[in-house]
C-alpha positions as a printed NumPy array, in Angstrom:
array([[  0.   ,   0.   ,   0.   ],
       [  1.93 ,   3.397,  -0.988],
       [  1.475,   6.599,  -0.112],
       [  2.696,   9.406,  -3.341],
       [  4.101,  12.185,  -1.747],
       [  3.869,  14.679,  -4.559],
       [  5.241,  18.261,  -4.565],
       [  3.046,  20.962,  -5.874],
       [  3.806,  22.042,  -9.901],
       [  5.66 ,  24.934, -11.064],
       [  4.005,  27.894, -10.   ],
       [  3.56 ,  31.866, -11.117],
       [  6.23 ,  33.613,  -9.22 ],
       [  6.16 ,  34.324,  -5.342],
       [  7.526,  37.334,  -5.996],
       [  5.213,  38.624,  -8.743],
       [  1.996,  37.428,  -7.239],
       [ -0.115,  40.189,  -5.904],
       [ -2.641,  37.992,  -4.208],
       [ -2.308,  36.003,  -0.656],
       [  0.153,  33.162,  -1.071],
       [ -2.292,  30.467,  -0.848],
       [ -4.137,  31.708,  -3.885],
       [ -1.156,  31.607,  -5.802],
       [ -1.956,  29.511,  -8.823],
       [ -0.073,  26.856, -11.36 ],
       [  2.013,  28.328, -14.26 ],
       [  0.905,  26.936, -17.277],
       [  3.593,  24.323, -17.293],
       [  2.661,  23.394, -13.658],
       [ -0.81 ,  22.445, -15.496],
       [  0.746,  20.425, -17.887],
       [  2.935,  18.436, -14.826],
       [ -0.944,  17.755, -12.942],
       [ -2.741,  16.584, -16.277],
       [  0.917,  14.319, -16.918],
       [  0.406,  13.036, -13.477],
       [ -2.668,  11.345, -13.789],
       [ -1.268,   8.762, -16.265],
       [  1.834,   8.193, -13.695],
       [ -0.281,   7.762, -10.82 ],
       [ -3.963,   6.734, -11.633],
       [ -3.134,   2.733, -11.561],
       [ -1.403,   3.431,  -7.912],
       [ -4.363,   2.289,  -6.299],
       [ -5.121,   5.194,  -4.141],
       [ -8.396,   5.783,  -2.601],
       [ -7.913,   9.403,  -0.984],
       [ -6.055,  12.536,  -2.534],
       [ -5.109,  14.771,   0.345],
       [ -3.65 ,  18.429,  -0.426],
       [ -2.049,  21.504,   1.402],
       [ -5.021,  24.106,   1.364],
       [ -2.915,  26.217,  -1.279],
       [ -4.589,  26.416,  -4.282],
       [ -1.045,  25.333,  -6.417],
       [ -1.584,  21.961,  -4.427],
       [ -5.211,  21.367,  -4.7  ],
       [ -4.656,  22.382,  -8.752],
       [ -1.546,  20.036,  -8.876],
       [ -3.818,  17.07 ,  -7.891],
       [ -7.373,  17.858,  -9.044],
       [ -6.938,  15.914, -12.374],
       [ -5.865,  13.02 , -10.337],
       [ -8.73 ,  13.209,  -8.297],
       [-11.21 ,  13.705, -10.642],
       [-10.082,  11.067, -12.691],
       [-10.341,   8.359,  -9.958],
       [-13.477,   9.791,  -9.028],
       [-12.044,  10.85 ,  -5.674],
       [-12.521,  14.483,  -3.708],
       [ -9.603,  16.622,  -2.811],
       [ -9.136,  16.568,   1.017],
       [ -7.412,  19.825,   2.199],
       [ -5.293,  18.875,   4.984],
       [ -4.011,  21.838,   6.962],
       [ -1.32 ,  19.546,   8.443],
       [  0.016,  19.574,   4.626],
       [  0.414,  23.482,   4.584],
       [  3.333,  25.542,   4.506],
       [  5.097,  25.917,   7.561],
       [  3.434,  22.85 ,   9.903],
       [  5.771,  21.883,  12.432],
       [  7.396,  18.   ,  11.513],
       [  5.788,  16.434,  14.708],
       [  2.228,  18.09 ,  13.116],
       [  3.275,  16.374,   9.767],
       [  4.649,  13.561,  10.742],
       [  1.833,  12.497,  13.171],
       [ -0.5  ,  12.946,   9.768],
       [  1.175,  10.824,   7.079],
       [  2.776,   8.734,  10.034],
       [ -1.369,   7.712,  10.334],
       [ -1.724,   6.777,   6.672],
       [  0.923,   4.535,   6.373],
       [ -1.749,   1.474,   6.008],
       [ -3.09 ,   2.989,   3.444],
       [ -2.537,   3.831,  -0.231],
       [ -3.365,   7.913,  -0.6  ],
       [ -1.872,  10.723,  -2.788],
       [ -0.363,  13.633,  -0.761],
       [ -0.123,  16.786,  -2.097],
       [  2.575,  19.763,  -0.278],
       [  5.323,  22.291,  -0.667],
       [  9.002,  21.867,  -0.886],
       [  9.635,  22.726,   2.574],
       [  7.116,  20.008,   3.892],
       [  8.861,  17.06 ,   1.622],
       [ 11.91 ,  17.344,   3.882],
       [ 10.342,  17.088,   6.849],
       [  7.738,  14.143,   5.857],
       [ 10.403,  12.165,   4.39 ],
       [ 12.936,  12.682,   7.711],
       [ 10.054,  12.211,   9.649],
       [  9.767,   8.74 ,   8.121],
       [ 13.316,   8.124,   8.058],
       [ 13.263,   8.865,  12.029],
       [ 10.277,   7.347,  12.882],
       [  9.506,   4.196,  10.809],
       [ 12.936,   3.873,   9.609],
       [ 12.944,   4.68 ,   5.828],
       [ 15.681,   4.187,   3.807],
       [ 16.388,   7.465,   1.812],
       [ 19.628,   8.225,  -0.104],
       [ 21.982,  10.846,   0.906],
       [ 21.155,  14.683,  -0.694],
       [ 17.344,  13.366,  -2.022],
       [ 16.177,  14.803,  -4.894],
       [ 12.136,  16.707,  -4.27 ],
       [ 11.855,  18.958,  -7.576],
       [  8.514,  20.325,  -8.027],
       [  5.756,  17.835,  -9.415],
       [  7.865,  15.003,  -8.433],
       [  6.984,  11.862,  -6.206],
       [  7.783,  10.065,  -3.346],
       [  6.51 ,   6.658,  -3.905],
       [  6.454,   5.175,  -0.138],
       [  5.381,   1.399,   0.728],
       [  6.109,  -1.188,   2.982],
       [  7.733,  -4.107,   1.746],
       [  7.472,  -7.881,   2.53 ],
       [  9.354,  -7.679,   5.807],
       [  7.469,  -4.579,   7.322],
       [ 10.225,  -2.071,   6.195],
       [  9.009,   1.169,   4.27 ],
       [ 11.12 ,   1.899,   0.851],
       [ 10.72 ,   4.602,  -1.097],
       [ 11.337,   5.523,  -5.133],
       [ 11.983,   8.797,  -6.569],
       [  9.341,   9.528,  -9.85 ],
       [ 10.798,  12.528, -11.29 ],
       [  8.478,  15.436, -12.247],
       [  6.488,  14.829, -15.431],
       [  8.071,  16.945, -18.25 ]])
């Protein structure tokens, strides 16, 4: 049973934005990383998509979503800024199941530490998290979690 920790797509610029943060929506290339997702994760199995309330999140895995027929659960616990024992406690709970995750750049760190620490993932040296890319986490035969890098969708 995975979970697919997914960073959000490319997004307008911070720095241009005029809007609150969390409005800040997907470039058109982040677009064309969410509709490319679908075909790299809609045989996964999953049977929730959860997202960070920003709306570059929720738009990252909306196609997903609607193509297995499944809601978009905003999970402030996914947001920007949560502390790792808020995080951790979150996708720590999942780990039975097989769900899509959707969060920022500065919550991939801290998730996939967090399992490291905690349940004792194995996780190269210097991991690679560029935006629309995913974590593929599972449990194996034995009880131990492994993890695969999916590089973004071009």
């Amino acid at each position: 049973m995975p979970l697919y920790l997914v960073r959000h797509g490319k997004a307008g610029s911070r720095h241009d934005w005029k809007g609150a943060d969390s409005r800040r929506p997907l470039s058109k290339k982040g677009r064309r990383q969410a509709d490319a997702l679908v075909s790299l994760l809609a045989d996964g199995g999953a049977t929730a998509v959860y997202s960070s309330p920003s709306l570059r999140c929720v738009q990252t895995v909306q196609p997903l979503a609607d193509k297995l027929g499944l809601a978009v659960e905003a999970k402030p616990e996914l947001g920007e800024g949560t502390a790792r024992s808020e995080v951790a406690a979150f996708v720590g709970g999942l780990l039975a199941t097989t769900a899509v995750l959707c969060t920022h750049g500065d919550m991939m760190p801290k998730i996939l530490d967090a399992l490291a620490a905690d349940h004792g993932l194995d996780l190269p040296r210097d991991y690679p998290y560029a935006k629309a890319a995913t974590w593929e986490v599972a449990t194996n035969g034995a009880g131990a979690l492994t993890a695969r890098y999916l590089p973004p969708p071009k």
